[in-house]
C-alpha positions in Angstrom: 0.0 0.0 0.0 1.3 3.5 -1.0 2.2 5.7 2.0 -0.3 8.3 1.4 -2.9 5.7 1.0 -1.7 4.7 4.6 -1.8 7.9 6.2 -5.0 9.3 4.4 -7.3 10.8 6.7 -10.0 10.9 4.2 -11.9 7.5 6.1 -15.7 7.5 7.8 -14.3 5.9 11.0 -11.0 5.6 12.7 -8.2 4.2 11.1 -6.2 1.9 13.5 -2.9 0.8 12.3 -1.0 -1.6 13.8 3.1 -2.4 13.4 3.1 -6.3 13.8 6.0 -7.4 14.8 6.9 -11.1 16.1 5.9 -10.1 19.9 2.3 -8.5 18.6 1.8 -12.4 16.2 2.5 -14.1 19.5 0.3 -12.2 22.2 -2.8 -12.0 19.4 -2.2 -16.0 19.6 -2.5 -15.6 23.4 -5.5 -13.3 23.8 -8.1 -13.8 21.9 -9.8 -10.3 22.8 -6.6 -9.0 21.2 -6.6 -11.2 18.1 -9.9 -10.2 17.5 -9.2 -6.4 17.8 -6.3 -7.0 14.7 -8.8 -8.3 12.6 -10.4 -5.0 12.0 -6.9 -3.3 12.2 -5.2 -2.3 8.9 -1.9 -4.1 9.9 1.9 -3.4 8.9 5.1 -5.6 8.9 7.7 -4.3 11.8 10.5 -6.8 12.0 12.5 -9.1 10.0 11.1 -12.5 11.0 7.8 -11.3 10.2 8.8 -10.1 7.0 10.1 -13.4 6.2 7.4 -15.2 6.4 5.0 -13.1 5.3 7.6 -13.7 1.8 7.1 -17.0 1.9 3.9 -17.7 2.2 3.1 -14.4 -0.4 5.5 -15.2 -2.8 6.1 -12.9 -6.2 4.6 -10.1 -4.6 6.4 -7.2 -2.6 6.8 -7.6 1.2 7.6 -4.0 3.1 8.5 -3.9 6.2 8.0 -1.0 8.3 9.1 -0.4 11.8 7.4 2.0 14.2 10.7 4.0 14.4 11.1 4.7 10.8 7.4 4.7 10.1 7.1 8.1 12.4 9.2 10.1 10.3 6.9 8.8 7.4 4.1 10.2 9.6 5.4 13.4 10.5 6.4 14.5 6.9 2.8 13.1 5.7 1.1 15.0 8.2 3.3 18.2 7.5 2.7 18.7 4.3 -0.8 18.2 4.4 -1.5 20.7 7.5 -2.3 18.3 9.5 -1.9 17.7 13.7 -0.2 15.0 15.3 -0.3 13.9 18.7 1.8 12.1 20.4 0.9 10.0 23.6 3.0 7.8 26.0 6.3 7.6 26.9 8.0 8.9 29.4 8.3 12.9 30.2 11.3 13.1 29.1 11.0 10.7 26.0 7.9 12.8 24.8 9.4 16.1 25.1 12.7 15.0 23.3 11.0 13.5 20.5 8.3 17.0 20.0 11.7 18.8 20.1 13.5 16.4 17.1 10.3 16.1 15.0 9.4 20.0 15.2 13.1 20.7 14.2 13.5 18.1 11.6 9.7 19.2 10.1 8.9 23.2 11.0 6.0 23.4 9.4 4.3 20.3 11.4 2.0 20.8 14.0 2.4 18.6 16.8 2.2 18.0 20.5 2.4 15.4 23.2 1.4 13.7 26.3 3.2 12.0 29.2 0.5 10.3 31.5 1.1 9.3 34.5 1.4 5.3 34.4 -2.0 2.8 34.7 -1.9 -0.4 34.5 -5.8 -0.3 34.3 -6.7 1.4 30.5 -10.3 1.5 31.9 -9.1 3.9 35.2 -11.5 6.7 34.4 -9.7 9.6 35.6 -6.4 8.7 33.7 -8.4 8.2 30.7 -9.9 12.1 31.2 -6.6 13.6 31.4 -5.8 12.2 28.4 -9.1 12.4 26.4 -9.0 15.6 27.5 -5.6 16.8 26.2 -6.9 14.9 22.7 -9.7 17.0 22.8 -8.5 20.1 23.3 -5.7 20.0 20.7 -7.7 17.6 17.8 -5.2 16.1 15.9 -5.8 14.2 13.0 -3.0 11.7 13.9 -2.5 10.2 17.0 0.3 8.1 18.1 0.1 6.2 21.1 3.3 4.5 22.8 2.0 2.5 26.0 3.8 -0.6 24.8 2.3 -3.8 22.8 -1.0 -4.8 23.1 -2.1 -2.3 25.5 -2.2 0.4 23.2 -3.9 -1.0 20.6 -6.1 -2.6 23.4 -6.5 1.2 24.4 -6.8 2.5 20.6 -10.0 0.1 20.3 -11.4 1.2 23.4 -11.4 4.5 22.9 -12.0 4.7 18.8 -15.1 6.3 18.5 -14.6 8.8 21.5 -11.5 10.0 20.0 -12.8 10.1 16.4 -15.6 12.3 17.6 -12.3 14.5 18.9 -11.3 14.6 15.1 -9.2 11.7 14.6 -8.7 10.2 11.9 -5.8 8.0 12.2 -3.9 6.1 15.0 -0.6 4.4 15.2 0.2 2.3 18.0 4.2 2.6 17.9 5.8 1.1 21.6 9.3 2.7 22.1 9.6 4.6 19.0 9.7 8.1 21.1 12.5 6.6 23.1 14.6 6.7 19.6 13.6 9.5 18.0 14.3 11.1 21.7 17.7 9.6 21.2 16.9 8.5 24.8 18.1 5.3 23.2 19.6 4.0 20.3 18.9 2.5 17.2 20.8 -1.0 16.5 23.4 -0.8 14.0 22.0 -1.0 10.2 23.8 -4.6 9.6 21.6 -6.4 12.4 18.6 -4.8 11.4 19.6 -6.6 8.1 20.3 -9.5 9.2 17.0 -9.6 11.5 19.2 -10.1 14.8 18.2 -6.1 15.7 16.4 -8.1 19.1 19.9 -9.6 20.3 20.9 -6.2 20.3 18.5 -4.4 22.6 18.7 -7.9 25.2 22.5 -6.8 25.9 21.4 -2.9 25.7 18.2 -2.7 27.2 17.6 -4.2 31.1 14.3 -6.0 31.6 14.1 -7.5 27.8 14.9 -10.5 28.1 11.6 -11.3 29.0 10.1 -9.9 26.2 12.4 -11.2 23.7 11.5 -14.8 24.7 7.9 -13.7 23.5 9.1 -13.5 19.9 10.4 -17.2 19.7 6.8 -18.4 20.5 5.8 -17.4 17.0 7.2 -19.9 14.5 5.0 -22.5 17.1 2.0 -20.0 16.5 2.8 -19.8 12.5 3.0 -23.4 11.9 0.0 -24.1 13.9 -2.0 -21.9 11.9 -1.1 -22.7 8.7 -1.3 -26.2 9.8 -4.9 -25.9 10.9 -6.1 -23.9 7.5 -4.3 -27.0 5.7 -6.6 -29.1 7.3 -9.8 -27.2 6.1 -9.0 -27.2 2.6 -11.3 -30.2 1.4 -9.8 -32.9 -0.5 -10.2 -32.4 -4.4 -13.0 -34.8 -5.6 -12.4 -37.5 -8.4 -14.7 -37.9 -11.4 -13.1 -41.0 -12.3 -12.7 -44.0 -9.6 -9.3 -44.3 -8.4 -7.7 -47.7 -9.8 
């Protein structure tokens, strides 16, 4: 899909896109409530392993894959050129701030801000969600990005869809750490791993706490193969006109 098709705001109802990456394939396996939430999603490819096996079981035709930390520049000098807001929610204080500061610099003309709640475990906690509904509300952005980490953010996107559409948006990313490295509160892995699709052995000897989330992303070539294994058994056997000798 073309970029500007991606990012058009010209849509009836709120466009939710998702990055998948090989964490988001294995918790949608895991939760159903969130499975079901990525079937009305328009979904992206973020990661390498994905992106390999989305080329082999499309073959011939052409694979992109997209991470959330790229994609936002995408976003910003969409959403710049056409006049349109962009709000960006999650993250720490810090993290936010740093990453209004690079994007404003890097794209004058764009009109953004941000917020920093404070954390919630709970996405239903009605007084966090007022704070930030109504920051959302006051500003109406067209574009919304939303970095509370996997699942609950798209878990939060969904909730929230209408409410927030009503506040004039049209499109919303959920995009994890990506203000952390656009911040430069943290740092990119080196081109050559991101290559290579080893860009998550990097951030397990840079980043404290992931190993636990890493071990996530090996549970998907169990979830791949038992999908495609179960839609191999519903394809019905091709019947025989003539009698089998």
């Amino acid at each position: 899909m073309d970029l500007d098709v991606l990012l058009s705001s010209d849509t009836n109802e709120l466009k939710h896109i998702v990055t998948v990456n090989a964490e988001i394939f294995a918790y949608a396996h895991e939760n159903p409530a969130f499975q079901e939430i990525l079937k009305h999603t328009v979904n992206t490819i973020d990661g390498r392993v994905v992106w390999q096996m989305c080329s082999l079981i499309y073959p011939g035709r052409p694979v992109r894959k997209m991470s959330g930390s790229d994609f936002i520049y995408n976003l910003a000098d969409h959403a710049a050129r056409h006049g349109e807001r962009m709000f960006l929610l999650g993250a720490d204080p810090e993290a936010n701030k740093g990453a209004l500061d690079a994007l404003r610099t890097k794209y004058p003309d764009l009109d953004i801000v941000g917020y920093s709640p404070v954390f919630s475990a709970n996405i239903k906690d009605q007084e966090w969600n007022e704070s930030i509904l109504g920051k959302i509300a006051d500003f109406r952005p067209t574009h919304l990005v939303v970095c509370f980490g996997p699942m609950k953010q798209e878990m939060w996107i969904a909730q929230n869809s209408n409410l927030v559409f009503r506040m004039g948006v049209r499109c919303a990313y959920g995009l994890g750490g990506t203000l952390d490295f656009v911040s430069g509160r943290k740092k990119r892995a080196p081109r050559w791993t991101q290559r290579v699709g080893v860009e998550w052995l990097y951030r397990v000897f840079t980043e404290s706490g992931r190993v636990r989330r890493t071990a996530k992303m090996f549970k998907m070539p169990y979830f791949a193969f038992r999908y495609f294994g179960h839609e191999y058994k519903l394809i019905p056997a091709p019947e025989h006109s003539v009698p089998l000798k």
